[in-house]
DONUZA-752475 format. One line per field, with one value per residue: residue number from 1; x negated, y negated, z of N, C-alpha, C in turn. Coordinates in steps of 0.1 Angstrom, whole numbers, plus 5000, padded with zeros to 4 digits. Example, Ala and Ser with C-alpha at 12.3 -4.5 7.8 and 13.67 -1.06 7.14 Angstrom:
% residues 2
zamar: 1,2
n.xx: 4868,4872
n.yy: 5057,5022
n.zz: 5078,5071
ca.xx: 4877,4863
ca.yy: 5045,5011
ca.zz: 5078,5071
c.xx: 4868,4871
c.yy: 5033,5000
c.zz: 5078,5079
***
This chain:
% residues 340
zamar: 1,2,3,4,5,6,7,8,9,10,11,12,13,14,15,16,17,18,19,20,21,22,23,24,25,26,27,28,29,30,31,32,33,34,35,36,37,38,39,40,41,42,43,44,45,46,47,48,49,50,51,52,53,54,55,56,57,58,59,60,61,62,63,64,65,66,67,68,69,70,71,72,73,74,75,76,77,78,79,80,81,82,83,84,85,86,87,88,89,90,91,92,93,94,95,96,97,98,99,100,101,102,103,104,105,106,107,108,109,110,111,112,113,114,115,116,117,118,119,120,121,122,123,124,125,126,127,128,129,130,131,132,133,134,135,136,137,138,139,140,141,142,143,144,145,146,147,148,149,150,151,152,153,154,155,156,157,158,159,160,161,162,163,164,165,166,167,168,169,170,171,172,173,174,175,176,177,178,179,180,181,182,183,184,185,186,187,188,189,190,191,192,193,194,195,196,197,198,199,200,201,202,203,204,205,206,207,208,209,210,211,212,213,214,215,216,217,218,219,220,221,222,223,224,225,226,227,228,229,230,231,232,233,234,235,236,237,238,239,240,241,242,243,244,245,246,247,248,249,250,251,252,253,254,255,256,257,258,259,260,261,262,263,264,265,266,267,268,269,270,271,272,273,274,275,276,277,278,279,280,281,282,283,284,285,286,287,288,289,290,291,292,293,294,295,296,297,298,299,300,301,302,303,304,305,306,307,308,309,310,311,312,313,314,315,316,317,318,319,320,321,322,323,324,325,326,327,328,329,330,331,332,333,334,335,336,337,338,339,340
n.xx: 4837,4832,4843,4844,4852,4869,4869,4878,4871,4856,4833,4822,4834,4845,4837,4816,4837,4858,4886,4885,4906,4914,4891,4890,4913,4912,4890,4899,4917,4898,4884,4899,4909,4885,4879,4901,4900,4873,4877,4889,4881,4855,4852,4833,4826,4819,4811,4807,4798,4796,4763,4759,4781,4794,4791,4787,4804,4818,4801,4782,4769,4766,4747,4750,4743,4763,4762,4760,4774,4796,4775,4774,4792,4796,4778,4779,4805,4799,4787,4805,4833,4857,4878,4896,4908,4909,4921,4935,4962,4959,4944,4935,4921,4925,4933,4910,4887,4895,4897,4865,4859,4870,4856,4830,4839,4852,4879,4911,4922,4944,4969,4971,4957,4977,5004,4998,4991,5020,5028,5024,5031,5052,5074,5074,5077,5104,5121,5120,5125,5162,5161,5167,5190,5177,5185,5173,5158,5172,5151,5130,5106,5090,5090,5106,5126,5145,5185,5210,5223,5210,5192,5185,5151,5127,5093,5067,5034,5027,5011,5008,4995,5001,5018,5003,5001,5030,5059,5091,5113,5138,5158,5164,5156,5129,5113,5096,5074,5070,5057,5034,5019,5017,5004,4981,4967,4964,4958,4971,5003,5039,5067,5102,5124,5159,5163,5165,5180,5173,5167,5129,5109,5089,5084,5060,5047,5035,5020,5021,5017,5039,5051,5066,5060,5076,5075,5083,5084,5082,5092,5088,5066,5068,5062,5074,5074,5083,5065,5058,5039,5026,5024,5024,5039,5060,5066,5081,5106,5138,5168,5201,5183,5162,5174,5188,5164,5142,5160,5166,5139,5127,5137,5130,5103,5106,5113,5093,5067,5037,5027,5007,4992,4984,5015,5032,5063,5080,5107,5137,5163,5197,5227,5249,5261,5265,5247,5249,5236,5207,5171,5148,5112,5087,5065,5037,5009,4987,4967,4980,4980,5003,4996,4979,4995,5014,4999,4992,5017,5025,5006,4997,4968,4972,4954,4944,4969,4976,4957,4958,4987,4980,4965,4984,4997,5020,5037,5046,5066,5052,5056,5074,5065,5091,5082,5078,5053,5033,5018,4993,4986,4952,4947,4951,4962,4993,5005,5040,5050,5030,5004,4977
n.yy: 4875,4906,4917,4946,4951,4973,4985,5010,5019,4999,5003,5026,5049,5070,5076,5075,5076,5064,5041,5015,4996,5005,4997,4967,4960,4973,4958,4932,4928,4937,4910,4892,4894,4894,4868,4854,4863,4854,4826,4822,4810,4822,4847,4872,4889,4920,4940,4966,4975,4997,5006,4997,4980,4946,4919,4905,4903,4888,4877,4890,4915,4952,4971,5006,5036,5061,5085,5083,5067,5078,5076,5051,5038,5042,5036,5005,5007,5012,4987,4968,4950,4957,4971,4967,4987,4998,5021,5049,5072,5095,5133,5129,5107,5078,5085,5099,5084,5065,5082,5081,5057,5052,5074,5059,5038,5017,4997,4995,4977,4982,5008,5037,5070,5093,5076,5070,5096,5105,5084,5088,5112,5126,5141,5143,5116,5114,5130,5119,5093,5096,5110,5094,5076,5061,5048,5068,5084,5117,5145,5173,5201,5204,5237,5251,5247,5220,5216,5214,5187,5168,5162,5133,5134,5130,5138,5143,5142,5152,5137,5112,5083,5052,5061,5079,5108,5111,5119,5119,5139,5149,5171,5203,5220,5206,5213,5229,5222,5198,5202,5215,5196,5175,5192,5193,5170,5167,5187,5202,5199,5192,5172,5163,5144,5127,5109,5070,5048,5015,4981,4979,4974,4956,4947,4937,4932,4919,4933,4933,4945,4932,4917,4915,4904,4895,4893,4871,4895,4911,4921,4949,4959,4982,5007,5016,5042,5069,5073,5053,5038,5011,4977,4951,4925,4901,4873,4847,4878,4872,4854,4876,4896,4897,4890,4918,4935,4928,4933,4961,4970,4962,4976,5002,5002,4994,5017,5032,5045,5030,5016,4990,4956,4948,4965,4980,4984,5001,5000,5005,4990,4994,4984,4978,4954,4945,4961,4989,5010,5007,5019,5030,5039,5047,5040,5021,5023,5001,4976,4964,4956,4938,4918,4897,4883,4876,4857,4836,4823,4807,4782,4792,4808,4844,4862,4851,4851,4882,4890,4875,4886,4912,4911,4907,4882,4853,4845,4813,4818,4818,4793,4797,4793,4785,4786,4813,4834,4852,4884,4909,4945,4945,4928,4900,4867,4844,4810,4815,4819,4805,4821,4814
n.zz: 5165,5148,5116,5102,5067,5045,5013,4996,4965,4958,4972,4961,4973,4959,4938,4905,4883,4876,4865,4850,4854,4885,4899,4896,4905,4930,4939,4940,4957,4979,4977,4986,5011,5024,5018,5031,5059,5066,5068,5094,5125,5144,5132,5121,5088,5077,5049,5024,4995,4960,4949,4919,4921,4905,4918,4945,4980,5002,5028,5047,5031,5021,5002,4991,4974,4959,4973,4998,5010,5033,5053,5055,5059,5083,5098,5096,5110,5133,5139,5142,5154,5149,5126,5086,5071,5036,5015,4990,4998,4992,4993,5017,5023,5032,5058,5069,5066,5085,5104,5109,5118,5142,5159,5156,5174,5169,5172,5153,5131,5118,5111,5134,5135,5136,5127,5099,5089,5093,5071,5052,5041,5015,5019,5048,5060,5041,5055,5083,5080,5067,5097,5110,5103,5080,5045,5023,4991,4992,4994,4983,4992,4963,4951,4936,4911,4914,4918,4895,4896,4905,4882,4862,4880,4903,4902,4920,4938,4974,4988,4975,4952,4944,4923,4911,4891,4888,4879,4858,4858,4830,4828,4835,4816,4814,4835,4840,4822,4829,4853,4852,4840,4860,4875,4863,4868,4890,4921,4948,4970,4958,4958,4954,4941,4935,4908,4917,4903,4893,4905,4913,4942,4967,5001,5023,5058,5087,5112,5148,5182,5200,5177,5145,5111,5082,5051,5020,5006,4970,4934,4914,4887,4866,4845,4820,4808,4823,4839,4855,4863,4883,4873,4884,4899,4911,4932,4953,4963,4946,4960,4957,4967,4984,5010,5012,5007,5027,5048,5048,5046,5069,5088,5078,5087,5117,5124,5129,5145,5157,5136,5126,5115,5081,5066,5041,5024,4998,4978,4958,4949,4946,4924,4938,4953,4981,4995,4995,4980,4980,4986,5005,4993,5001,5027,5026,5052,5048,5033,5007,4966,4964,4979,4970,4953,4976,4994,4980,4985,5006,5028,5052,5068,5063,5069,5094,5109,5107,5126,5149,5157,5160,5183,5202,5207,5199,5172,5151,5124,5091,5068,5034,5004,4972,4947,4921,4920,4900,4893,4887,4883,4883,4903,4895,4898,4893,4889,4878,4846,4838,4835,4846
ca.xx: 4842,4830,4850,4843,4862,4866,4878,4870,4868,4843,4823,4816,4838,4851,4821,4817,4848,4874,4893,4881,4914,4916,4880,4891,4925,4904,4882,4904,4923,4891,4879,4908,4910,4873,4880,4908,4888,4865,4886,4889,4870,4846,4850,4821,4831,4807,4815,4805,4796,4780,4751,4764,4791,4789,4791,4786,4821,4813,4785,4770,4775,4758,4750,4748,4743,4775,4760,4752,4787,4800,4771,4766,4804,4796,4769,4786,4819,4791,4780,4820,4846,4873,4883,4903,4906,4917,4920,4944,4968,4958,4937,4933,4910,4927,4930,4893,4876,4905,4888,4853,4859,4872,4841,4824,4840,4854,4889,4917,4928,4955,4975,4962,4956,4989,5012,4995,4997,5033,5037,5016,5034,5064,5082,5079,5082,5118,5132,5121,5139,5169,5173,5169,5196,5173,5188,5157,5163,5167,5137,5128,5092,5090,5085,5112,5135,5163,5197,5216,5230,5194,5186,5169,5149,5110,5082,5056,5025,5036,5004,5006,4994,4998,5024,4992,5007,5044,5069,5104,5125,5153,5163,5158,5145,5122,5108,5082,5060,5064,5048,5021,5017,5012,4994,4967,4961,4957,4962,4981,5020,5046,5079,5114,5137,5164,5160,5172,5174,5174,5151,5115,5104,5086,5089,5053,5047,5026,5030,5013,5024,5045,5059,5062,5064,5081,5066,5095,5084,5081,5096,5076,5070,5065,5059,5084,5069,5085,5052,5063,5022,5025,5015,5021,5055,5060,5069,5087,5121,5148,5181,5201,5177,5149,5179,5183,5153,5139,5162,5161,5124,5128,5146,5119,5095,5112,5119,5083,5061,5025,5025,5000,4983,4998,5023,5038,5071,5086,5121,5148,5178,5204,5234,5260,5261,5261,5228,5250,5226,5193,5167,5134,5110,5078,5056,5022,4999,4974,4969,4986,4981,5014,4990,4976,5004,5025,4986,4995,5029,5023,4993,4990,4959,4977,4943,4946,4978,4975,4943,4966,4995,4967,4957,4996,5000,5036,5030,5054,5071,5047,5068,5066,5071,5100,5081,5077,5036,5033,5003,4990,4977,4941,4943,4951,4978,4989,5018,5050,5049,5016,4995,4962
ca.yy: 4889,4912,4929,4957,4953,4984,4992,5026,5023,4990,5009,5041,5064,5080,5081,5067,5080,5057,5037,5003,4992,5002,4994,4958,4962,4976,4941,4921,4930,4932,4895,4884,4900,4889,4855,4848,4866,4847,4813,4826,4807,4827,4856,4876,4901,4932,4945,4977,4979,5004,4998,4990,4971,4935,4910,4908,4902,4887,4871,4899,4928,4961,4979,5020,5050,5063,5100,5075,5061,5081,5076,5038,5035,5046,5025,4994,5008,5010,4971,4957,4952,4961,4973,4971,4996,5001,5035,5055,5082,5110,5140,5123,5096,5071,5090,5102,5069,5054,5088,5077,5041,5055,5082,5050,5032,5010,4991,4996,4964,4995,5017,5046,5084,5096,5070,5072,5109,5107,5077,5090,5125,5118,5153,5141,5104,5113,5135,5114,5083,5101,5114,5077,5065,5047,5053,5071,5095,5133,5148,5190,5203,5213,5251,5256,5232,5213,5215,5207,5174,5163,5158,5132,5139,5125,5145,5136,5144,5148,5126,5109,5070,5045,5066,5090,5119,5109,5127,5120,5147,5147,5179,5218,5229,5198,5212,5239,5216,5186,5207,5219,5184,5174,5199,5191,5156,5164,5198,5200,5196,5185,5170,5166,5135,5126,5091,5060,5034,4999,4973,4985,4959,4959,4935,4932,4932,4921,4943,4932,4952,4926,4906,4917,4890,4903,4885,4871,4904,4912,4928,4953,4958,4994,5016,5027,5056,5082,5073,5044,5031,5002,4973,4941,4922,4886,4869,4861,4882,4860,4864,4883,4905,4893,4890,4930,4942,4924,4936,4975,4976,4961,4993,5011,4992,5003,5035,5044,5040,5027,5009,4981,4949,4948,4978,4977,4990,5004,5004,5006,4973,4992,4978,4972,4939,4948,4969,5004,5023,5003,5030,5030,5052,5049,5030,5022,5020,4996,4971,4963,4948,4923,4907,4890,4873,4866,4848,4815,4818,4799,4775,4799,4822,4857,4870,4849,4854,4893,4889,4869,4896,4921,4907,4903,4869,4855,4833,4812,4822,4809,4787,4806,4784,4792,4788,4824,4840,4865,4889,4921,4957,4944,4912,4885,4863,4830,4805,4821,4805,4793,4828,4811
ca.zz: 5163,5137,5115,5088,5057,5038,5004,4992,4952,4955,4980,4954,4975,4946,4930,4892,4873,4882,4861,4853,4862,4894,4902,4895,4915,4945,4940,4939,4972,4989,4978,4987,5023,5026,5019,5046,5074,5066,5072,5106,5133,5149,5127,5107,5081,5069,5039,5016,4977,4956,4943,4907,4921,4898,4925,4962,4983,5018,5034,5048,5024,5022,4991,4989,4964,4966,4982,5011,5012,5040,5062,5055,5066,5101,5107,5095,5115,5148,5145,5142,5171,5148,5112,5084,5059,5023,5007,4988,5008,4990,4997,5033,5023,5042,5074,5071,5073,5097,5118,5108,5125,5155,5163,5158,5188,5162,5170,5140,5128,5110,5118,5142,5122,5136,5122,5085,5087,5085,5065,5035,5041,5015,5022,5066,5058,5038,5070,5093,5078,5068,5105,5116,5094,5073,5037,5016,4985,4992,4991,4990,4985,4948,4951,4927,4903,4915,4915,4882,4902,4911,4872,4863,4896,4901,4908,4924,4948,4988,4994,4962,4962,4928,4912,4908,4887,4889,4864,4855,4846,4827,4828,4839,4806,4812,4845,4843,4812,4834,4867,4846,4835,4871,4879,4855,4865,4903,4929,4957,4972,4956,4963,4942,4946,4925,4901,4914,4891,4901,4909,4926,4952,4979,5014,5029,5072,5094,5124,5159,5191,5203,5170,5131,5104,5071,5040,5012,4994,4956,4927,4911,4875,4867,4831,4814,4800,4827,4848,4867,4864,4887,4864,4890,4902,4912,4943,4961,4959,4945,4966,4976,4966,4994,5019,5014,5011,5041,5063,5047,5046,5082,5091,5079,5098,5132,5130,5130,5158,5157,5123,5128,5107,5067,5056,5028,5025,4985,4978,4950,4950,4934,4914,4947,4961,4997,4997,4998,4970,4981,4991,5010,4988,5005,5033,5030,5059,5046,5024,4990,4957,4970,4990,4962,4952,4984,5001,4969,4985,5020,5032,5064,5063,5067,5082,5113,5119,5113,5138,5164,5162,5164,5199,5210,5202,5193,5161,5143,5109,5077,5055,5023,4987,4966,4935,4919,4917,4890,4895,4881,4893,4886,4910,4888,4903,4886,4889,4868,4835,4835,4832,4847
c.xx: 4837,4835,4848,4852,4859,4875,4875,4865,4856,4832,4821,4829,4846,4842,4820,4830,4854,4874,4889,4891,4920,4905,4881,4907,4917,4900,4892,4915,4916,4887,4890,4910,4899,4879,4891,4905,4880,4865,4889,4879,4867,4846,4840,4825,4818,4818,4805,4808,4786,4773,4754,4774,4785,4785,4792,4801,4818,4799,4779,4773,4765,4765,4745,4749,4759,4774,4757,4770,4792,4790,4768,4781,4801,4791,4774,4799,4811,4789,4791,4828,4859,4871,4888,4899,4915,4914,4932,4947,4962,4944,4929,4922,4912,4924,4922,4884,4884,4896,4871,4848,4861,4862,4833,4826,4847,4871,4896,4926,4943,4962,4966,4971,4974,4999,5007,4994,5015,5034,5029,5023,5047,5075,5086,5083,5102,5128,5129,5133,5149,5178,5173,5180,5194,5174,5172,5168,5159,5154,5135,5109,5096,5083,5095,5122,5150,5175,5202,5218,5220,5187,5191,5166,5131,5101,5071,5044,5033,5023,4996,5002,4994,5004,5014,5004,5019,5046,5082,5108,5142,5161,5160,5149,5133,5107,5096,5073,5056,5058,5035,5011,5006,5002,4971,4959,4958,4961,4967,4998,5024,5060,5090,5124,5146,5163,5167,5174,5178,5164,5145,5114,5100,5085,5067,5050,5032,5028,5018,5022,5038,5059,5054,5071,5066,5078,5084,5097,5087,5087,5083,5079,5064,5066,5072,5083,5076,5075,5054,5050,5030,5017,5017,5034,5052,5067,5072,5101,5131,5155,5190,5193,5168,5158,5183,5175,5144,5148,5163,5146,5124,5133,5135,5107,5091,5110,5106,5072,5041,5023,5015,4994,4992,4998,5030,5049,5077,5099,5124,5161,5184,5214,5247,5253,5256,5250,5233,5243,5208,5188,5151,5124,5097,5071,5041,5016,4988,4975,4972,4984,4989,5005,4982,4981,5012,5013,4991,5012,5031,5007,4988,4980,4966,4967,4943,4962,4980,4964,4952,4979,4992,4966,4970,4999,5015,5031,5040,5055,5063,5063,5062,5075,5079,5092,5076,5057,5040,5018,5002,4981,4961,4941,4946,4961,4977,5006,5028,5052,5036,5005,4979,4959
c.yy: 4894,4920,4936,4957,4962,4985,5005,5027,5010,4996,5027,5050,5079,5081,5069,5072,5073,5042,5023,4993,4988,4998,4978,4951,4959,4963,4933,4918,4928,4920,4888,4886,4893,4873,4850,4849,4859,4830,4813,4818,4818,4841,4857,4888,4909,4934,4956,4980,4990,4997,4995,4982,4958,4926,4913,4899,4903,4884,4883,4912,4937,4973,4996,5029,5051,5080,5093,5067,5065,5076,5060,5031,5037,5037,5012,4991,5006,4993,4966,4963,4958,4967,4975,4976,5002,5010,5038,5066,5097,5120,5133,5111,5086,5073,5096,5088,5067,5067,5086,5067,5045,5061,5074,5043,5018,5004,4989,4981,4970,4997,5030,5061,5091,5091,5074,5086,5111,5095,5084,5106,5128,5131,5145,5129,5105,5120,5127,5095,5087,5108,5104,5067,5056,5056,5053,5082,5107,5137,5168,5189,5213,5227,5260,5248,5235,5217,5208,5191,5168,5156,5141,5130,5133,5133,5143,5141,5145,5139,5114,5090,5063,5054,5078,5105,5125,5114,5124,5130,5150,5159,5193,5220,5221,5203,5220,5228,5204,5193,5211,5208,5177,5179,5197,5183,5159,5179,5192,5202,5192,5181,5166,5156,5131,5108,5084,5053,5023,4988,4976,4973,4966,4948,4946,4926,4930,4920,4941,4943,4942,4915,4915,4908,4894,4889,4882,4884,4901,4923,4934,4956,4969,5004,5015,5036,5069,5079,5065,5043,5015,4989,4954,4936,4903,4885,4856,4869,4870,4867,4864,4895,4907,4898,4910,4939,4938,4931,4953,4979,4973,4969,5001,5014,5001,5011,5042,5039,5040,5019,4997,4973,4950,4963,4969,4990,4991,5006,4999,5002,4983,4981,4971,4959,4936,4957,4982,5013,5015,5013,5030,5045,5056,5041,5033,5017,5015,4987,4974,4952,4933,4915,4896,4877,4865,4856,4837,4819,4806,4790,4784,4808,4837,4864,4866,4850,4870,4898,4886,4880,4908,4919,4905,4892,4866,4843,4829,4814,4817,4805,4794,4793,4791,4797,4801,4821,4851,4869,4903,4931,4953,4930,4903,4879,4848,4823,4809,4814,4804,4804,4820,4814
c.zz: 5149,5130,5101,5079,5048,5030,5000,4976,4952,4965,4976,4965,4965,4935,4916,4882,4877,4873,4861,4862,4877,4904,4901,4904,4928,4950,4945,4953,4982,4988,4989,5003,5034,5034,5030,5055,5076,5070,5087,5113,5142,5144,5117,5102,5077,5060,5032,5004,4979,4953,4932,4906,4913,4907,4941,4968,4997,5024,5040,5041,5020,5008,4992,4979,4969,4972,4993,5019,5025,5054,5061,5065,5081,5107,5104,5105,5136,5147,5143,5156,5163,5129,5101,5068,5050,5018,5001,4997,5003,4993,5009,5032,5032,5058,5072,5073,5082,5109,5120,5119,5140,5163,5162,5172,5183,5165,5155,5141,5118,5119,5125,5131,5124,5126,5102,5081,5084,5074,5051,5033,5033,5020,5041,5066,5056,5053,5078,5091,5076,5089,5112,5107,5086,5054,5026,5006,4994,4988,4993,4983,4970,4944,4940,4921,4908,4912,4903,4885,4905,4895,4867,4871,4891,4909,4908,4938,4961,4991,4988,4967,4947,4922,4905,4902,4891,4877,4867,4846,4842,4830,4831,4831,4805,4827,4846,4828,4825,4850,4864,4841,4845,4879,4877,4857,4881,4910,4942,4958,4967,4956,4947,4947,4933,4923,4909,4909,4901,4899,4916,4926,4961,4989,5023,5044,5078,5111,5141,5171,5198,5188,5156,5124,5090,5062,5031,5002,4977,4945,4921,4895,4873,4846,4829,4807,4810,4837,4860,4874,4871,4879,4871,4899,4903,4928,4943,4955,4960,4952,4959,4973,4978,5005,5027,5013,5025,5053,5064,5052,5062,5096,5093,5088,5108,5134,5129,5138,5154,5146,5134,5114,5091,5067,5044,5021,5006,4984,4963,4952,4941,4931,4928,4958,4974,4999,4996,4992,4975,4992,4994,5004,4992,5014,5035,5041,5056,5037,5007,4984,4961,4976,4979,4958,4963,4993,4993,4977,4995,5024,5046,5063,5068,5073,5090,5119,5121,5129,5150,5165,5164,5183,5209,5213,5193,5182,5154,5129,5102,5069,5046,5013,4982,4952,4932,4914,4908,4892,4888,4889,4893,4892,4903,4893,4894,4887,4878,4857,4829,4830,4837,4866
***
């Protein structure tokens, strides 16, 4: 079986400005993706760099200009049975290649364009969990500032991805600099939820048609500048932190139809014991950073069993290790303590 692994920032889609950071992020999700597929009996991975990419990533890997990017994706997406693909949500990047692969004739080792249309949608995402009883903040599109009771309130992109040109505002008189603010750094929709504090974590899935396998998930470690820059987390969730976020994000899961292969569900543990303030604040359709860290948690390869619940295969639970992983937004992961 052959399958297309696609990241979008190691394969130039965003051209040359981008952020050494997340250019080493990107990497490091796709090595790592590579490399278990790769562990796979009878599987062959393609892969896609630019041309200044540093290092090649995958036994057969194909380098491109990045004005070539779009068309090199196709033909790479024609010679595989299947594909899975890493992008950011915003300005439709994700669901533009996931439509690429398909006009190819290409099997989604993902979710299909539908489902990541809403989950990257946060304005449809928040109604649609709320009218499924799955506790998410309030959410309005930000066409005009909040309610007094809403302060401090976070504003942010509706197809926002990495905290991309997130704002915390404290207050009214705080509201028209920090939209201008936002404005600046990207265009588009944006939405208006009120803060929750707590612990951010996320709980990690891998979603076949028949069976989904919920990872011990991870705490996340985020700015505190007001930005809430994603800067890594650890794994797995100690309990009873693990015990409710697993079964919230497992909520989330559900209530939305078509999810396939890793999601990656974001939430907020607050302060009550029993989960009553813990709040589902986003689901990704695609791979995440987490995967970094929770792969050193278990000896199972998570690419063959996402592949076997892919194909409708029932697969037993991976034991996962207690001992905590600490990892960072650009790939590094390393036993807790040890930094190596």
């Amino acid at each position: 079986m052959r399958i297309f692994i696609y990241e979008l920032i190691s394969a130039g889609g965003l051209g040359g400005d981008v952020a050494a950071s997340l250019r080493t992020e990107g990497a490091a999700m796709l090595g790592a993706i590579v490399d278990d597929f790769e562990r796979v009996p009878g599987v062959e991975t393609l892969t896609l760099l630019a041309g200044d990419f540093p290092e090649s990533i995958g036994r057969n890997c194909c380098r491109v200009a990045a004005a070539d990017e779009s068309r090199a994706f196709r033909y790479l997406a024609l010679q595989a049975d299947a594909a899975v693909i890493v992008a950011p949500e915003f300005d439709s990047l994700l669901d533009r290649r996931t439509g690429w692969a398909v006009a190819a004739g290409c099997k989604l080792l993902g979710s299909p364009r539908d489902t990541i249309r809403l989950t990257t949608d946060k304005f449809g995402l928040a109604l649609w969990l709320a009218r499924r009883q799955v506790p998410t903040p309030e959410t309005q599109l930000a066409t005009h500032p909040p309610s007094s009771a809403w302060f401090p309130c976070v504003l942010k992109p509706r197809d926002g991805a990495g905290s991309l040109a997130t704002v915390v505002v404290n207050g009214v008189g705080e509201w028209a600099d920090a939209l201008r603010q936002a404005h600046a750094e990207r265009s588009g929709e944006w939405v208006v939820q009120p803060l929750h504090r707590g612990q951010a974590a996320s709980v990690g899935f891998l979603v076949g048609p028949r069976q989904t396998v919920a990872t011990p998930g991870a705490t996340q470690t985020l700015s505190r500048d007001g930005r809430f820059r994603y800067l890594g987390g650890t794994a797995p969730l100690p309990e009873p932190w693990r015990r409710r976020a697993v079964a919230l994000a497992t909520r989330a899961v559900e209530s939305v139809p078509g999810l396939r292969g890793f999601v990656g569900v974001d939430l907020v543990l607050g302060d009550a014991v029993d989960g009553g303030d813990d709040v589902v604040i986003e689901i990704n359709p695609r791979l995440t950073t987490s995967y970094i860290g929770l792969r050193r948690l278990t000896d199972a390869n998570l690419a063959d069993l996402w592949l076997r619940l892919w194909n409708g295969e029932s697969v037993a639970e991976p034991a996962w290790r207690e001992t905590p992983v600490d990892f960072s937004a650009d790939g590094r992961a390393w036993l807790a303590g040890s930094r190596s």
